[in-house]
N, C-alpha and C positions, 0 to 999 in steps of 0.2 A: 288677479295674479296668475302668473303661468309656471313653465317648468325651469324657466332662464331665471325670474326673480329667486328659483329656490337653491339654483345654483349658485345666482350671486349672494343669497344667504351665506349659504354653505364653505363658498369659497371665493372669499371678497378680494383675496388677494391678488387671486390668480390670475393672469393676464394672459398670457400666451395660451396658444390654439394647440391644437394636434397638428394643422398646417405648419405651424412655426416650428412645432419636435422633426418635423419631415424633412423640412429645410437645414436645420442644424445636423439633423444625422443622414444624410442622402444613401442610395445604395450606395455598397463600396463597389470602387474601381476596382474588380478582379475580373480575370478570366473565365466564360460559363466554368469551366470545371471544378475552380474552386470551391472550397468549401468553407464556411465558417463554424466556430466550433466552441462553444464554451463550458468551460469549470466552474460550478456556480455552487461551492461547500456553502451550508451555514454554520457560522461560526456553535454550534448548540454542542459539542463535543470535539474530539479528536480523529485525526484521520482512519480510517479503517479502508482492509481490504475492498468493502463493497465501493468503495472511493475512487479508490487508485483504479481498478477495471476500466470504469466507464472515461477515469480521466484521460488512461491510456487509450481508451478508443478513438476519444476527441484529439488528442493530439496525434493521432496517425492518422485519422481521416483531415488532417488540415495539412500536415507537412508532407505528407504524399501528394496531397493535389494544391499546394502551393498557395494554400489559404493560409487564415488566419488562426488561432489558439488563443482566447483569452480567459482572462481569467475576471468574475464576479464575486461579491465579498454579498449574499443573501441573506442580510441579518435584520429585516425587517421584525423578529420574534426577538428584543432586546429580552425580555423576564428570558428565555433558556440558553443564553448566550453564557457560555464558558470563555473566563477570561486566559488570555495567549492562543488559545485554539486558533486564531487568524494565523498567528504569527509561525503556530508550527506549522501548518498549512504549509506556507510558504518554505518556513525549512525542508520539508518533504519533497516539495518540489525544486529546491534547491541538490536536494542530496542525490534524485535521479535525472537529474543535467535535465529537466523538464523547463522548460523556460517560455513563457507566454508570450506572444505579441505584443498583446496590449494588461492594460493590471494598475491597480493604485495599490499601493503597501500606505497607509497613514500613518503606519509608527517610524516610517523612515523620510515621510513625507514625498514620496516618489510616485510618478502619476508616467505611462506610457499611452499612447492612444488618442482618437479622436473621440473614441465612442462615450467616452464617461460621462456623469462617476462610472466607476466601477463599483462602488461601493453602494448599495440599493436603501441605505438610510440617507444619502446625500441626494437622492434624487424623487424625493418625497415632491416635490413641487410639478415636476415630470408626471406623475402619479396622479397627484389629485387636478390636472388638466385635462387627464383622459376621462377620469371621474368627475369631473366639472360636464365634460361632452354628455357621460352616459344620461347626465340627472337632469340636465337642461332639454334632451331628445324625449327625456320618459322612459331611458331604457332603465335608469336606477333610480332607489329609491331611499327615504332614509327610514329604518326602521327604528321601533323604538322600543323592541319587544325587552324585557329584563330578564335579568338571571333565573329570578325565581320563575316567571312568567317559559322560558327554555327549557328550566328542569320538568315541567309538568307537560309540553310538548314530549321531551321525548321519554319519558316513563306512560304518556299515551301512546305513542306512536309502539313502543316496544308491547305495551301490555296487549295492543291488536295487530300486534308483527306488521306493523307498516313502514315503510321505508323511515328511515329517521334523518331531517331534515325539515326546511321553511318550504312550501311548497300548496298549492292549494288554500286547502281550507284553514293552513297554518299561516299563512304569510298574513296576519293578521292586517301590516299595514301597507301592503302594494298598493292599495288601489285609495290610500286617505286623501280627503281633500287638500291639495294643496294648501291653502289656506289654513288647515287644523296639522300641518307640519308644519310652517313656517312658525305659526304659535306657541309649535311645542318645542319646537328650538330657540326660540327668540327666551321662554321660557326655562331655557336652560335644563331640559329634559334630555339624558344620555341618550346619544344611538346611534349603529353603524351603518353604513349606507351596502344596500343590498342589491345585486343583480334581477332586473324584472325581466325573468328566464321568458323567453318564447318557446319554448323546447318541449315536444310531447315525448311522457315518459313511452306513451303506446308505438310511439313511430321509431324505428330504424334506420340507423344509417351505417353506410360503409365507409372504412378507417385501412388505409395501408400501412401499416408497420412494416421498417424495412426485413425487420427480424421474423416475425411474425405472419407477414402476409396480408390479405386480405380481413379487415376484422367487422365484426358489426355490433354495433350499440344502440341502448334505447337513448334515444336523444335525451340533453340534461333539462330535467323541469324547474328544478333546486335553485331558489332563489338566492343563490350564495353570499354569504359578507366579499364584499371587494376593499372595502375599506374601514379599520377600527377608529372606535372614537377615541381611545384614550390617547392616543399621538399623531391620529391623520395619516398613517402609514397605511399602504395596501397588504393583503393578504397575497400568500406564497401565489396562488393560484393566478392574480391579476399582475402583481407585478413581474412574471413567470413572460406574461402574451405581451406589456408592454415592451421591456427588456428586450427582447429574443426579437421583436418589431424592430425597434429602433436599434439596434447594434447589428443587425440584418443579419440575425443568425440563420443556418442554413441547415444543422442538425444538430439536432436535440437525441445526445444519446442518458438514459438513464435506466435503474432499475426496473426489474418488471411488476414491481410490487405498483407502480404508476402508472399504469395501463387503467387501472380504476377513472383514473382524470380525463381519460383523454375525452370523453362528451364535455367535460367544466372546460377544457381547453379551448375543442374545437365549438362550442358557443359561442366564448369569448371573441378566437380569433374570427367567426361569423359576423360578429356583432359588429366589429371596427372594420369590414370589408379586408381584412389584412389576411394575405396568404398563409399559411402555417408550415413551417420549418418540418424536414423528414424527421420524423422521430425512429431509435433504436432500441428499443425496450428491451436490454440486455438480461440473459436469465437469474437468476440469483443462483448464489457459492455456494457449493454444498462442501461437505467432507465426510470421511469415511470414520464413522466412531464405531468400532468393532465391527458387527456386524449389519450395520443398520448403515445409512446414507443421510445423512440430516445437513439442513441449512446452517453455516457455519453465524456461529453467536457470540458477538460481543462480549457477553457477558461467561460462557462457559471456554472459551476458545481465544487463549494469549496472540495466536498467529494472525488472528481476526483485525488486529489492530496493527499500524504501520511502523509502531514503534520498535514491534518486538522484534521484525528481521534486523534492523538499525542495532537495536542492541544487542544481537545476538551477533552483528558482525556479520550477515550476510554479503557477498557482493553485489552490487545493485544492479551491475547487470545479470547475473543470475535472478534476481528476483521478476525485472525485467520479463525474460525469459520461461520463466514458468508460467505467468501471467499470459506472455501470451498465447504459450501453447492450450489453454481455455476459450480465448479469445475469438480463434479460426480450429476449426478441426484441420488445415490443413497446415499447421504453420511448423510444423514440426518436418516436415515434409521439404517445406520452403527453405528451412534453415542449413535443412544436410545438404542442397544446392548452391548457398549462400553463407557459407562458414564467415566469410569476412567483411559481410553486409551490414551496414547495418538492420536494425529491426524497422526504421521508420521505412527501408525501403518495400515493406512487405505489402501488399494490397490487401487490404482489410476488407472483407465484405460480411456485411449481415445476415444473409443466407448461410454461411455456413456456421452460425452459432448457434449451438443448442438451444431452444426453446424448453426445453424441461428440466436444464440448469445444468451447472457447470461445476465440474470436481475439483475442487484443489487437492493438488495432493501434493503433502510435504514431502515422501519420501520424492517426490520426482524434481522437488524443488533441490534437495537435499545432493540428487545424483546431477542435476544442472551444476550447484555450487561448487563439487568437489572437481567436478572436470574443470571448469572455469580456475577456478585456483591451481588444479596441478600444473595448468601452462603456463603462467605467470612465471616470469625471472624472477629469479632472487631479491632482484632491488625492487621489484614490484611488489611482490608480498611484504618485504621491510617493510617498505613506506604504506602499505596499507593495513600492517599492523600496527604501525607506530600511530600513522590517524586514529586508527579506532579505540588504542591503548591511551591515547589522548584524552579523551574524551569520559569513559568507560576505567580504565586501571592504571591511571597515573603515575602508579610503584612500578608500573611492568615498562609502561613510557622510559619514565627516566632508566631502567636499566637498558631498554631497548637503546637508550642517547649512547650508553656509555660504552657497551658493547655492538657496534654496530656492524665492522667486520667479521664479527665473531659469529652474531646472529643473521648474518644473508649466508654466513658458510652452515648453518644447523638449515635454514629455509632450504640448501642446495642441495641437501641428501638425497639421492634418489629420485634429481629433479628432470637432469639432464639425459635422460632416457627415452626410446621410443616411445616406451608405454610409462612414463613416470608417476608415482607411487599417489593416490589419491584419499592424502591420509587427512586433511584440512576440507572440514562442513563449511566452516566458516571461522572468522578471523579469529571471535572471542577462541574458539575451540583451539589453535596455534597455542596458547599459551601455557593449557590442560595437557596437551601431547609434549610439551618442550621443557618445562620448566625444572627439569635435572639436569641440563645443560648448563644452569643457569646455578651458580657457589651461593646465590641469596636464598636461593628457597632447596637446597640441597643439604639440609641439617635438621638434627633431629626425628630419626626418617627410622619405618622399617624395615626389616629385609626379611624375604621367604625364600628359602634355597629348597622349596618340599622336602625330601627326603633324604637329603644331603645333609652329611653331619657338620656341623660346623666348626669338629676340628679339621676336617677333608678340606672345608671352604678355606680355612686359613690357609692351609697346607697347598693347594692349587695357585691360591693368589699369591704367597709369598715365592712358591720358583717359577711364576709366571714374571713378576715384576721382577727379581733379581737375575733371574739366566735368559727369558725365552724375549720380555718385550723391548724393544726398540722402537722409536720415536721416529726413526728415518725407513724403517719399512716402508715396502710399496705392497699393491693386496696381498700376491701372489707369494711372496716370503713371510708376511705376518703368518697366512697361513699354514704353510710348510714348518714354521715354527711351533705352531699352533699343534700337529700333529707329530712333530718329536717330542712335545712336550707327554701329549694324550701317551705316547709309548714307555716313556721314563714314569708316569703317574700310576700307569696300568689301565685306559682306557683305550678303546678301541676308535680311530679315527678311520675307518673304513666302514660305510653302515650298511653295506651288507655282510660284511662278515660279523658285525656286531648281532645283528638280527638272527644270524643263522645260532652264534653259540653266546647268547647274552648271558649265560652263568658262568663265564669263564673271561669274565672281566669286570671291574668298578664300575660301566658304562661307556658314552661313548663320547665322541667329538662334542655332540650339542649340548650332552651334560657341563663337559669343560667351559663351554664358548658361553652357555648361561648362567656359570660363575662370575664366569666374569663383567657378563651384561647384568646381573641382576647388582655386585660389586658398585658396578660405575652408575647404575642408573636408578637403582630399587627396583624395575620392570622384566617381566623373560618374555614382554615380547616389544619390539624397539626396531628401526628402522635399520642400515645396515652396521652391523659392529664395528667392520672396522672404519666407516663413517666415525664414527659416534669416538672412536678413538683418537682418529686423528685431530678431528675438531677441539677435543677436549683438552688435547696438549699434553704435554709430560705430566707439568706440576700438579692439574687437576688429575692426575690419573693414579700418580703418585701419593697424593692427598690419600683419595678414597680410597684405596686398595691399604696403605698402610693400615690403616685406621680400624682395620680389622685382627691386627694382629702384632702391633705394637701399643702399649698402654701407656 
């Protein structure tokens, strides 16, 4: 018996070659410059910031150089698989106008592409024919080591600090006879089939990262699982080199925490004579918690996750944008040249990416959103409150439906300005600023006038609203009114002469003007008054001001 009858044990089904995957997936027809680029989440959670970076990186290294973007479903580890995490995947990518080349969705039964599956459970048969190649050559082997037999490897390997791994004098069955494997499988004895590493851990070799540089590693000696027994599926590591082989990916950008891999890699990719894709070892996210600089966490840090700008109402290209001014130390530089560019047109390079990690910072995200939103027309901001009120506060929706003219005239306050007012973070936040404009959520309310009595308050708003306001004023007379009023009241609407003798007056203009804003709004401090006046109308104005002083 030799090493083909152990494969045909192994894998009686399997027919086809590695020749035959070459033939069905050929190089792609692209341009040298192109790039090919893939998104390959596992379904094991929900998306997060360290996500979104690296996806953004692949899809501007493809659509700049007029490659490909696709997308991989890496759910070979079914036991950690979160169910919908696929599916929001894809809504994320949906919500930042991210759109793949190629992609298989299975809950909508939708398939793009030559290179598939896309989905790395459907190509289990792909898998165990590279794995038929390694164990018929001698390069793999099947091990039969058990649990209990693992636990007591590595509680030795730890108690004399030695690497922890099958390796050596561990790899108990690299070298069994043929013959006492095929027995112990025909037997029905568990085991997963293992990489017979040729790799000295003593010797070195050199690794270019595009990020990084120059690097060097002790070659992998580590007899790794390539493939589990319990469902015949490959591990991340192997089915990582077949994939990226056959879909003829060209860069491989990912975190830096996977630089550990790259000897398991570049073995692999040794072993099948197959070239290996540029890798990007992008830094990992930090952020600033007081005083300290720390890697941003999952688990301590809401922003960490993709959901939370979505529900906070971010705009997405603001979010966009702060990403990638992390991305390139120079993009911020690119963009004051390129106001009306888009961002895919930016040239991305890995040299300029911090190698000792990358800050997010929300206030910068924060001052991105607000300028982004100040420029937005009126119908722009409607319609992208009312999406997000959709979704998120369906009460503020439906009033958003029914006042609709009403609410692009509140969005217009202080829009149309050179420098206009940058009072909106983001969407949800529109409705926390507005919602006194609004007669539903304007009851039941309290008012602080500080040190104004509130017989004066009455006193002010009722020969404001019987002699001084008018509905058909334009600014410049409301306010001329405003200041015959302040003289008949006994407040001084001139503020420097109120400043020079403020004991010889009630106070002055802004006292009066914040009766009446605090009156109409409950707030004293509010976007322009007489904005806020006109918009609100007679009857609403009428409403609130009597209401203080008729029972």
């Amino acid at each position: 018996m030799n090493n083909k009858d152990l494969a045909n044990l192994i894998f009686p089904n399997i027919n086809k070659t590695i020749e035959d995957y070459e033939k069905m997936y050929p190089e792609r027809n692209l341009p040298p410059e192109a790039k090919v680029t893939r998104f390959a989440p596992s379904p094991t959670g929900f998306m997060h910031i360290g996500h979104f970076m690296p996806m953004l990186i692949d899809y501007l290294l493809a659509k700049k150089s007029g490659g490909i973007f696709y997308l991989r479903n890496e759910d070979t580890d079914g036991t950690r698989e979160v169910k919908g995490s696929i599916e929001y995947i894809r809504s994320v990518l949906e919500y930042y106008e991210i759109t793949p080349d190629e992609y298989e969705y299975r809950d909508l039964n939708e398939t793009k592409g030559n290179y598939g599956p896309y989905i790395q459970s459907e190509r289990k048969e792909i898998y165990q024919a590279f794995i038929k190649y390694l164990v018929s050559e001698g390069k793999a082997y099947p091990c039969f080591l058990t649990q209990e037999e693992m636990d007591i490897i590595r509680k030795e390997q730890a108690r004399d600090k030695r690497r922890i791994g099958i390796y050596g004098r561990y790899a108990k069955y690299r070298d069994l006879p043929i013959e006492e494997a095929i027995n112990k499988i025909k037997n029905g004895e568990k085991y997963t089939i293992r990489l017979k590493s040729r790799g000295d851990f003593n010797h070195k070799f050199k690794f270019n990262d595009l990020v990084n540089g120059e690097m060097e590693f002790p070659e992998n000696d580590l007899d790794i699982p390539i493939m589990k027994s319990s469902n015949g599926l490959p591990t991340y590591h192997f089915a990582h080199v077949v994939d990226d082989h056959l879909m003829r990916t060209t860069h491989v950008v990912r975190g830096a925490e996977w630089v550990s891999s790259i000897p398991i890699h570049y073995e692999l990719f040794k072993t099948f004579g197959f070239i290996m894709p540029k890798y990007v070892h992008i830094p990992l996210i930090l952020k600033k918690d007081g005083e300290k600089i720390r890697k941003i966490s999952k688990r301590l840090d809401p922003e960490a996750k993709m959901s939370y700008y979505e529900e906070k109402g971010y705009p997405t290209t603001a979010v966009i944008e702060a990403v990638m001014t992390i991305i390139n130390s120079n993009y911020e530089a690119w963009r004051e040249g390129h106001s009306t560019s888009s961002y895919t047109e930016f040239e991305f390079s890995p040299k300029k990416m911090s190698s000792s990690g990358a800050l997010f910072d929300l206030d910068k995200l924060d001052n991105i959103s607000k300028n982004y939103i100040s420029h937005l027309t009126k119908e722009e901001v409607y319609e992208k409150v009312l999406t997000w009120s959709k979704k998120y506060d369906q009460e503020f929706a439906n009033i958003l439906e029914k006042y609709k003219d009403y609410s692009m005239a509140i969005y217009n306050i202080e829009r149309e300005q050179k420098k206009p007012r940058k009072d909106y973070t983001y969407y949800s936040e529109i409705k926390e600023k507005t919602w006194y404009m609004y007669d539903e959520y304007f009851k039941d309310l309290e008012y602080d006038f500080g040190e104004i009595d509130l017989e004066e308050v009455k006193k002010v708003l009722k020969i404001y609203l019987d002699k001084y306001y008018n509905e058909n004023d334009d600014q410049n007379t409301w306010f001329e009114r405003i200041k015959e009023m302040c003289k008949e009241l006994g407040y001084e609407s001139n503020m420097k002469v109120y400043k020079e003798n403020p004991q010889n007056f009630k106070g002055s203009i802004v006292d009066v003007t914040n009766i009446i804003r605090i009156a109409l709004t409950t707030l004293s401090n509010t976007p322009n008054l007489y904005d806020i006046i006109k918009i609100l109308g007679n009857d609403r104005i009428t409403k609130r001001i009597e209401k203080f002083y008729i029972k």
